[in-house]
C-alpha positions in Angstrom: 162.5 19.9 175.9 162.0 23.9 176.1 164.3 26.0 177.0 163.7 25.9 180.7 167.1 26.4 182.0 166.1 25.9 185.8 165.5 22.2 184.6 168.8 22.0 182.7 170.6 23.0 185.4 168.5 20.6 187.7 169.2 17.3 185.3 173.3 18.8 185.3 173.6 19.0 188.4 172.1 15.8 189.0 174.5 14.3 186.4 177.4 16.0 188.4 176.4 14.5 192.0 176.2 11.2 190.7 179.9 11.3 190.0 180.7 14.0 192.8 178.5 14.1 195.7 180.0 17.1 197.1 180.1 19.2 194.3 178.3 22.2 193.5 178.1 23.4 189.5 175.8 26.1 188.3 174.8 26.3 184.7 173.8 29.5 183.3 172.8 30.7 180.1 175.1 33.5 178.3 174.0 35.1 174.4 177.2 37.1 175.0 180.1 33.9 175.2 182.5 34.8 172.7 183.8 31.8 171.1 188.0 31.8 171.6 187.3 34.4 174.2 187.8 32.5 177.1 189.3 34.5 180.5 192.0 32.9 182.6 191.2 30.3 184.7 188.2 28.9 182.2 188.0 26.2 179.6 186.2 26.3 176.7 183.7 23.0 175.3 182.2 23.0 172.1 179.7 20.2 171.0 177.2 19.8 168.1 173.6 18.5 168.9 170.2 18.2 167.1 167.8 21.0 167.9 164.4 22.3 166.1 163.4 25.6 165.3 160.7 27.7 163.8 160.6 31.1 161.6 158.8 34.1 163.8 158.0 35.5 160.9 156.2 32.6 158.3 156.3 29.7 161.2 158.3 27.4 158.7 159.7 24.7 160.9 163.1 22.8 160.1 165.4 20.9 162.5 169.6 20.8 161.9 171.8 18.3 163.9 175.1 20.9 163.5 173.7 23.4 166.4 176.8 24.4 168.0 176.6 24.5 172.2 179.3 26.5 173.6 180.4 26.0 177.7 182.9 28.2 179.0 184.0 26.6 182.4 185.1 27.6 185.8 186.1 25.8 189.1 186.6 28.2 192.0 189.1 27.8 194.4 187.4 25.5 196.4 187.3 21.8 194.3 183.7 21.3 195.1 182.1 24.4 193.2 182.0 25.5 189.6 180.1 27.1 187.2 179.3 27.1 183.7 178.3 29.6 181.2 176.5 28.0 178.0 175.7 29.7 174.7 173.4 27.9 172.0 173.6 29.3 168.7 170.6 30.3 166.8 170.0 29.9 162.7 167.4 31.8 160.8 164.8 31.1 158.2 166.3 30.6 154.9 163.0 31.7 153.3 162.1 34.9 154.7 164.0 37.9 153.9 165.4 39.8 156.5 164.4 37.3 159.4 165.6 36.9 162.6 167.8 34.3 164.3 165.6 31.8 166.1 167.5 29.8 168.9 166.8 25.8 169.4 164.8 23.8 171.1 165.9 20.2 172.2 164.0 17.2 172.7 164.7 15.6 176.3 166.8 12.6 175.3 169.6 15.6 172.9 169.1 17.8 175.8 170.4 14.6 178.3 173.4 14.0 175.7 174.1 17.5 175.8 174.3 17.6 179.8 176.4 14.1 179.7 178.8 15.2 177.3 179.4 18.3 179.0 179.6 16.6 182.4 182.2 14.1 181.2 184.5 16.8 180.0 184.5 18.1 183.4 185.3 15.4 185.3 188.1 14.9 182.8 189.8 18.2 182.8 188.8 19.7 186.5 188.9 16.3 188.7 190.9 14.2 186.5 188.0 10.8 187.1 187.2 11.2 183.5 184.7 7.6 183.1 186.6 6.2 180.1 183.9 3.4 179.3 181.1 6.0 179.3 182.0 7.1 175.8 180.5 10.8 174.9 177.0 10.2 173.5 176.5 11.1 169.6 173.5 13.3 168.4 170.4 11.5 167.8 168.8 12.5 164.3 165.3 12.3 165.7 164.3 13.4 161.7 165.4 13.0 158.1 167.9 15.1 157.0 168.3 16.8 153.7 171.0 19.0 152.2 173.9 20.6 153.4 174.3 22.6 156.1 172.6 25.6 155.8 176.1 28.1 156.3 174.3 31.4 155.3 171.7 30.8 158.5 173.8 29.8 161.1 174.8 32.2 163.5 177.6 30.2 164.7 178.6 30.1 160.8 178.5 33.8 160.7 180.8 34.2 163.5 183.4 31.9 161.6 182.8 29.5 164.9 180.8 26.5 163.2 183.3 23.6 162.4 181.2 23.1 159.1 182.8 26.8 158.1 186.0 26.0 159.5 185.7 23.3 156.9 185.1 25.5 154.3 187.9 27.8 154.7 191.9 28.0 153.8 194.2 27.5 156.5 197.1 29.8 157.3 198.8 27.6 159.7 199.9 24.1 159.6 197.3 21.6 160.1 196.4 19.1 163.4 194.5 16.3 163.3 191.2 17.4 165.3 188.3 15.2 165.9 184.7 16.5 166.0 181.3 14.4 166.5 181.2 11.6 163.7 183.8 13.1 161.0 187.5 14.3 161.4 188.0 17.5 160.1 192.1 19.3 159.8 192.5 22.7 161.8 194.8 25.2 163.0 195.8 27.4 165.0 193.1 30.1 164.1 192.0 31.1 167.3 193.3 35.1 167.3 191.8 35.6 163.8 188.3 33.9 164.6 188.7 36.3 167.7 188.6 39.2 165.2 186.2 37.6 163.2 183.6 36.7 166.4 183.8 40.7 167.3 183.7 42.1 163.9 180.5 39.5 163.2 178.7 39.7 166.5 178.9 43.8 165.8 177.4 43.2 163.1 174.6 40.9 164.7 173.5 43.1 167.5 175.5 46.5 167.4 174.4 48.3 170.8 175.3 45.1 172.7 178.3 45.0 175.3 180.2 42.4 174.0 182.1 41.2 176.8 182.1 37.5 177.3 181.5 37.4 180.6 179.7 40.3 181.3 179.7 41.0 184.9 180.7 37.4 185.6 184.4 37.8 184.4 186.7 40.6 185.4 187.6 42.7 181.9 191.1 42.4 181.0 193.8 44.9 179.5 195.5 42.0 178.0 194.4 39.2 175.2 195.4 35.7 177.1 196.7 33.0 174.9 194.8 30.4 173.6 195.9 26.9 172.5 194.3 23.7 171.6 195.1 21.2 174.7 196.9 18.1 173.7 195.6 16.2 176.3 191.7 16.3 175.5 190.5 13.1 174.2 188.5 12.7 170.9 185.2 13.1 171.5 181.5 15.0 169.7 183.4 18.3 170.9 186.4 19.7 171.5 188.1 21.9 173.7 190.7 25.1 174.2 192.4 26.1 177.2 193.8 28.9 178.3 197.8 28.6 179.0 
């Protein structure tokens, strides 16, 4: 499925009704969510799915099931309404020098498993009706796989926000158990240093860009909030960090 985020948001909020009739969620795409920048009041989802991609440049084609989704979320006063703001990470061409970061595409049954997953989180930490026998829904490899993944072309990677980089890297904290999609991996509390690191990198990426998170969505703030990992989120193909 293309990029069409009129019909993502249609199928999410679809998902949504079926569990809340009365509610009213808005999904909106965001190439500016900072990952561990999330403003008071939201909640932060991270999932891995399978997308495709081609070069610009040479039109290579590959396909990579570690394409990090990230969902900032927000429930406004009234229980009924929320939004979300949803950032897909792009890789590049590993055989073309100099080329450009290409962002995914998704089949419709990865971009359904996206939408479920994300649905089922909020449920779970806005309304509390979390459906425990309706398990979040794993990637489906639609392709053979070969190799690693490709660290040096992923944007989420470069931002030191990819849990396949988290893997990669020395800890300077004691070590929780954390679950991600089919493998455990050990992290800690890294979240002001990748904050660093996500500016520093996304400078880098595109240097005239604001880089709020929010943009106009979020009131700026003259403080940094507080970020820890909530011990209350369930295991599942993503996790989650809250705001205290």
């Amino acid at each position: 499925m293309s990029m069409d985020i009129s019909l993502w948001e249609q199928k999410f909020q679809e998902l949504i009704r079926e569990k809340k009739p009365q509610a009213r969620w808005t999904l909106k795409l965001n190439g500016k969510l900072q990952p561990d920048c999330v403003a008071p009041g939201w909640k932060q989802y991270q999932q891995n799915a399978f997308g495709r991609f081609q070069c610009s440049s040479c039109s290579r084609k590959w396909a990579s099931a570690k394409v990090q989704v990230l969902c900032h979320m927000y429930q406004e006063p009234p229980k009924s309404q929320g939004q979300v703001l949803m950032r897909l990470f792009a890789q590049r061409c590993k055989k073309c020098l100099g080329s450009q970061f290409e962002k995914p595409e998704f089949s419709s049954e990865n971009t359904m498993r996206i939408l479920h997953n994300l649905v089922q989180r909020i449920l779970d930490r806005f309304y509390r009706t979390r459906d425990w026998t309706a398990h979040d829904l794993p990637v489906i490899i639609e392709v053979p796989l070969e190799g690693s993944h490709d660290i040096a072309n992923c944007e989420a990677c470069f931002l030191g926000f990819c849990v396949m980089r988290s893997m990669t890297e020395p800890l300077t904290n004691p070590p929780s158990n954390q679950k991600f999609g089919n493998f455990s991996t050990t992290t800690g509390d890294i979240v002001v240093q990748n904050r660093a690191r996500n500016h520093l990198a996304e400078a880098r990426l595109h240097p005239a860009q604001d880089l709020r998170a929010h943009g106009q969505t979020v009131g700026q703030t003259s403080t940094v909030p507080t970020f820890h990992l909530d011990p209350l989120a369930p295991s599942s193909s993503g996790h989650e960090k809250v705001v205290a």
